[in-house]
N, C-alpha and C positions, 0 to 999 in steps of 0.2 A: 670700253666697247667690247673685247673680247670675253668682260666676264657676262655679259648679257647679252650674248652671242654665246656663250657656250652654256649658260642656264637658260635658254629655248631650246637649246640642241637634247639637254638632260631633264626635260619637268620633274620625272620621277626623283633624280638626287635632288632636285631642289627640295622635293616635298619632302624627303627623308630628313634634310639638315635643319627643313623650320621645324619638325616634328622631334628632332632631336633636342633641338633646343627650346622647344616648350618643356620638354621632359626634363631637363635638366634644370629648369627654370621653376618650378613646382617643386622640385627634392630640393632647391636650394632655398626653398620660403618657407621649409617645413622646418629646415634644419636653421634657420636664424635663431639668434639669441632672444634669452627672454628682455635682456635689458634694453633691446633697442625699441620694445612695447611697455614703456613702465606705466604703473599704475599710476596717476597723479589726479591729485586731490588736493580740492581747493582747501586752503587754510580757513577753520573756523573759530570762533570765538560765542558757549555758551554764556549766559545769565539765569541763575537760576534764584526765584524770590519767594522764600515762603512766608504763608498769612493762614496761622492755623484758623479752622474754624471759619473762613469767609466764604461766602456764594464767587460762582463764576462770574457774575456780573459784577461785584465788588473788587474782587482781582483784577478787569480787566481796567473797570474805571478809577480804580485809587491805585494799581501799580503797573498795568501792561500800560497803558496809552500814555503816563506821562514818562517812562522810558522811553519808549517807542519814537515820542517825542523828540527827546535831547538827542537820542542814537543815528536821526537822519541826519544824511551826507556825511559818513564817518569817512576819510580818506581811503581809497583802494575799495567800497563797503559794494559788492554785487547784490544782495540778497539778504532781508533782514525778514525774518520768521518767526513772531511768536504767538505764543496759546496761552488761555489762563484756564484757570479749573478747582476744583473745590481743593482749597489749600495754599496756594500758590501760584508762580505765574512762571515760564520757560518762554527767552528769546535767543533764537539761535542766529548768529550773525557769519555770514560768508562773503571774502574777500575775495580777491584777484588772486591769482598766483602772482607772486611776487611781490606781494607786502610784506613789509617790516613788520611784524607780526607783534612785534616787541615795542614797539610805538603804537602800534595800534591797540595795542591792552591797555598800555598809557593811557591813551585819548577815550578811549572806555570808561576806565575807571574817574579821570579826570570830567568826564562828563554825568555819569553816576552821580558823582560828588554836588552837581547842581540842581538834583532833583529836588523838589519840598521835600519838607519833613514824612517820612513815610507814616502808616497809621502807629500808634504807640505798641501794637502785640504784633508787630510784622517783623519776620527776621531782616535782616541786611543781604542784599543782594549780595550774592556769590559767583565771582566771573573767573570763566577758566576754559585755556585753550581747548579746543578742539568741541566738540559739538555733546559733549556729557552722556555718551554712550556708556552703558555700563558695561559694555566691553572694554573702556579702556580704566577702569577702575584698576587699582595697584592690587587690592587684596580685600578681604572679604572678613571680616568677625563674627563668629554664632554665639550667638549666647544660651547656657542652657543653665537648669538647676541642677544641684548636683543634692543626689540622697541624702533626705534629711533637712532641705531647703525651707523654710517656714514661705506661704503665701504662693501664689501663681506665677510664671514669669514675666506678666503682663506686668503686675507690681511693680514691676524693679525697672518699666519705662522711664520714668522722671529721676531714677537716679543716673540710669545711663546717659541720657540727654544733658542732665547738667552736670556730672563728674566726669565721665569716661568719654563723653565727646568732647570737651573743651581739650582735654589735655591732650586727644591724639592731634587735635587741630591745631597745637603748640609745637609741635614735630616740627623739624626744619623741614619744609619741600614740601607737606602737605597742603594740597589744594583745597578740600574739602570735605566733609565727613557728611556721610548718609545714614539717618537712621530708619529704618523700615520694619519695625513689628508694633506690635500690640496694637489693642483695640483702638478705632476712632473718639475721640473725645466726644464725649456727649450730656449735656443737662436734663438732669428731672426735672419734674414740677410735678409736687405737692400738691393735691388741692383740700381744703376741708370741705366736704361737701356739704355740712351742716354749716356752716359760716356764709357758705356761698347763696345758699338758700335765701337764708337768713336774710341777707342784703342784697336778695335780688339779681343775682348775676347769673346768668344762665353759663351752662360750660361752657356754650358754642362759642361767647365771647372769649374766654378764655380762650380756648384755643384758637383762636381768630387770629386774637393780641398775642399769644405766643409764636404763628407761624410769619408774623408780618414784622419782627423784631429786626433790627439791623445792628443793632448792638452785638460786635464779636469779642468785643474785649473780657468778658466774662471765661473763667476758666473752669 
């Protein structure tokens, strides 16, 4: 009673000691540490499936939808994300905080393992923690020609691809190898135009029959 008897007697020191302590209250939430705000981020698990040469609608039906498939109800699994696109397909899969993270690659790959046969020129799915930002890449290779190189450096794609990617992918600990140059794969056609005549075929079908192909396996 006497302290709320003697704060009517003094409003003013009342108001000074709440105004003190707002003040002191504000220098001490500047000065907190940064650990007691950490960053936390949910654990992810990408898949990434390449299918050179296929349409996005081909990617999404012969490789996104039947992973997509076996991937539901993964344990701990919040949020499963993917895209297909000319080449390939990316499923990005987000867990709970506080999943085994290391069981859950398990049951990934263990589920992977039950998909059909993929198409015959499709590579094998590639599963690796974290969501395959190329910020977390370990390190970066250029490749250049060196004076005096016979050919262009586009040339020397197929040897990169099948000699120098397999063996860094042999590395203990390596998760995956990206290769990202040279030009897009692409087919000619030839046409005789005197043949064509000949037998009747107008270009237009030609090209008709060539834009409406679904045949990827050609190289």
């Amino acid at each position: 009673m006497k302290l709320i008897e003697t704060s009517l007697r003094n409003p003013v020191a009342v108001g000074v000691t709440v105004l003190m302590v707002c003040v002191f209250g504000l220098l001490s939430l500047r000065e907190l540490p940064l650990q007691l705000f950490p960053d936390i981020e949910r654990p992810q698990i990408s898949i990434n499936t390449g299918w050179r040469a296929a349409s996005p609608i081909e990617v999404e039906s012969e490789l996104l939808e039947p992973q997509e498939q076996v991937l539901q109800g993964l344990p701990g699994l919040e949020e499963l994300d993917g895209s297909a696109g000319t080449g390939g397909s990316n499923i990005n899969l987000t867990f709970a905080i506080g999943t085994d993270m290391k069981n859950a690659l398990v049951e990934v790959i263990g589920r992977l393992n039950r998909l059909p046969p993929l198409p015959r020129d499709a590579d094998r799915p590639v599963v690796q923690l974290g969501n395959g930002d190329a910020n977390q890449s370990l390190t970066w290779f250029f490749v250049q020609l060196l004076p005096g190189s016979k050919g262009k450096i586009g040339d020397y794609r197929e040897f990169i691809d099948a000699t120098v990617r397999p063996r860094i992918e042999a590395v203990a600990g390596v998760a995956g190898v990206n290769v990202n140059a040279g030009p897009p794969d692409e087919v000619r056609i030839t046409v005789d135009l005197a043949k064509a005549a000949a037998m009747g075929i107008p270009i237009t079908d030609i090209a008709a029959r060539a834009a409406s192909a679904t045949d990827v396996s050609g190289v």
